[in-house]
C-alpha positions in Angstrom: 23.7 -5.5 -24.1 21.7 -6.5 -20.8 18.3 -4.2 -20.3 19.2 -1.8 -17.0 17.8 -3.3 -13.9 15.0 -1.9 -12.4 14.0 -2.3 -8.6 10.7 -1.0 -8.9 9.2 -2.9 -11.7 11.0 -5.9 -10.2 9.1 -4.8 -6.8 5.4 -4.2 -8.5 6.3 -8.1 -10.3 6.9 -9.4 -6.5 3.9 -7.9 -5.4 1.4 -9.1 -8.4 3.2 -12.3 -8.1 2.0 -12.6 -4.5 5.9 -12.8 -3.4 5.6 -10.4 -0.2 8.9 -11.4 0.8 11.0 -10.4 -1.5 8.4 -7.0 -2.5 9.6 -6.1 1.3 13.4 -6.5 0.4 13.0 -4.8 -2.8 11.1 -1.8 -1.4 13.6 -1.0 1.0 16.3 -1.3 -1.6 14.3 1.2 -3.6 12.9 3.4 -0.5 16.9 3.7 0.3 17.6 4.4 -3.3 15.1 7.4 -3.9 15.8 8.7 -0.2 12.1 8.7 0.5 9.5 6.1 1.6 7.5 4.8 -1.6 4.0 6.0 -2.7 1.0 5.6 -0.6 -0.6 4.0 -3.5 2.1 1.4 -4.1 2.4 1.0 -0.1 -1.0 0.0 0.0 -0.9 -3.2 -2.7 1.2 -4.6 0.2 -1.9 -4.8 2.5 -3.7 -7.8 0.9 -0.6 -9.7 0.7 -0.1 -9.2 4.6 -3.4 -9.9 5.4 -3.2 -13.3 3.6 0.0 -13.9 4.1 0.8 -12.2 7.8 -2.4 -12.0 9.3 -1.2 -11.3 12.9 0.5 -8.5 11.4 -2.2 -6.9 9.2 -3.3 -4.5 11.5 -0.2 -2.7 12.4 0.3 -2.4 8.4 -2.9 -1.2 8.0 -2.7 1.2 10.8 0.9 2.3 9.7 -0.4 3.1 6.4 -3.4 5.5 7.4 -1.5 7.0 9.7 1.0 8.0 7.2 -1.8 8.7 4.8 -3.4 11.4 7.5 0.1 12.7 8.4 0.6 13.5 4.6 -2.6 14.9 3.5 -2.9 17.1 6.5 -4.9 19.6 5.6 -6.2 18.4 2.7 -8.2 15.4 4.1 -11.7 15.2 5.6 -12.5 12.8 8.4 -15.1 11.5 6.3 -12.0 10.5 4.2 -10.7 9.0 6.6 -13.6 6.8 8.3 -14.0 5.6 4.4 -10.8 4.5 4.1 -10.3 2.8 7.1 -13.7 1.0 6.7 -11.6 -0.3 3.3 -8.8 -1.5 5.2 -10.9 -3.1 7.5 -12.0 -5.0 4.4 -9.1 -5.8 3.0 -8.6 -9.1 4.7 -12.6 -10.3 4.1 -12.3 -9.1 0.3 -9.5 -7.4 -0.9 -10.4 -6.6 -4.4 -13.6 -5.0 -3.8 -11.9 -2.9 -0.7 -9.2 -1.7 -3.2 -11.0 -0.8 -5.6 -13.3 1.4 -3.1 -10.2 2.9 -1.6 -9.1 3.7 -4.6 -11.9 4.4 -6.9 -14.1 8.3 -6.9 -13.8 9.6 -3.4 -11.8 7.1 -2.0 -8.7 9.1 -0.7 -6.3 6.5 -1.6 -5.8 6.6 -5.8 -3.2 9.6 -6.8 -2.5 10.1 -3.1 
């Protein structure tokens, strides 16, 4: 008996494979599946992949993502937040490791979010 397929681990391999391609197929697969857009937090391992891969695109990701990230933390969020993690997006494409890992890390908005 075949294991049961599962879109979103296939998606997260795309995406630490570097494969944006076919992470962007498989996320709308999975988007459509659950009836809801996917996590913030697995939304934003996309953004180093664009900005390598797309980079005339990056921004409009990038933008798209905060904006959503405001829109669903309304109330919740500070400004300061928000300058923070916009400063790490603004990183991303110069060094996306270190920009993640602030975004993500103590005070950085983006982890569990």
């Amino acid at each position: 008996m075949g294991r049961p397929y599962r879109p979103l681990r296939e998606l997260e391999a795309h995406l630490a494979a570097g494969e944006l391609d076919f992470a962007i197929t498989l996320a709308r697969v999975v988007a459509d599946e659950r009836d809801r857009p996917l996590e913030l937090s697995l939304m934003l391992r996309f953004l180093p992949l664009v900005a390598a891969q797309r980079p005339q695109d990056y921004d409009v990701w990038a933008l798209r993502w905060l904006e959503r990230w405001c829109r669903e933390l309304r109330g919740e969020a500070s400004i300061d937040e928000a300058v923070d993690l916009a400063a790490g997006l603004a990183e991303i494409p110069v060094d996306p490791e270190r920009a993640l890992a602030r975004m993500r890390g103590p005070g950085g908005g983006a982890g569990a979010r």
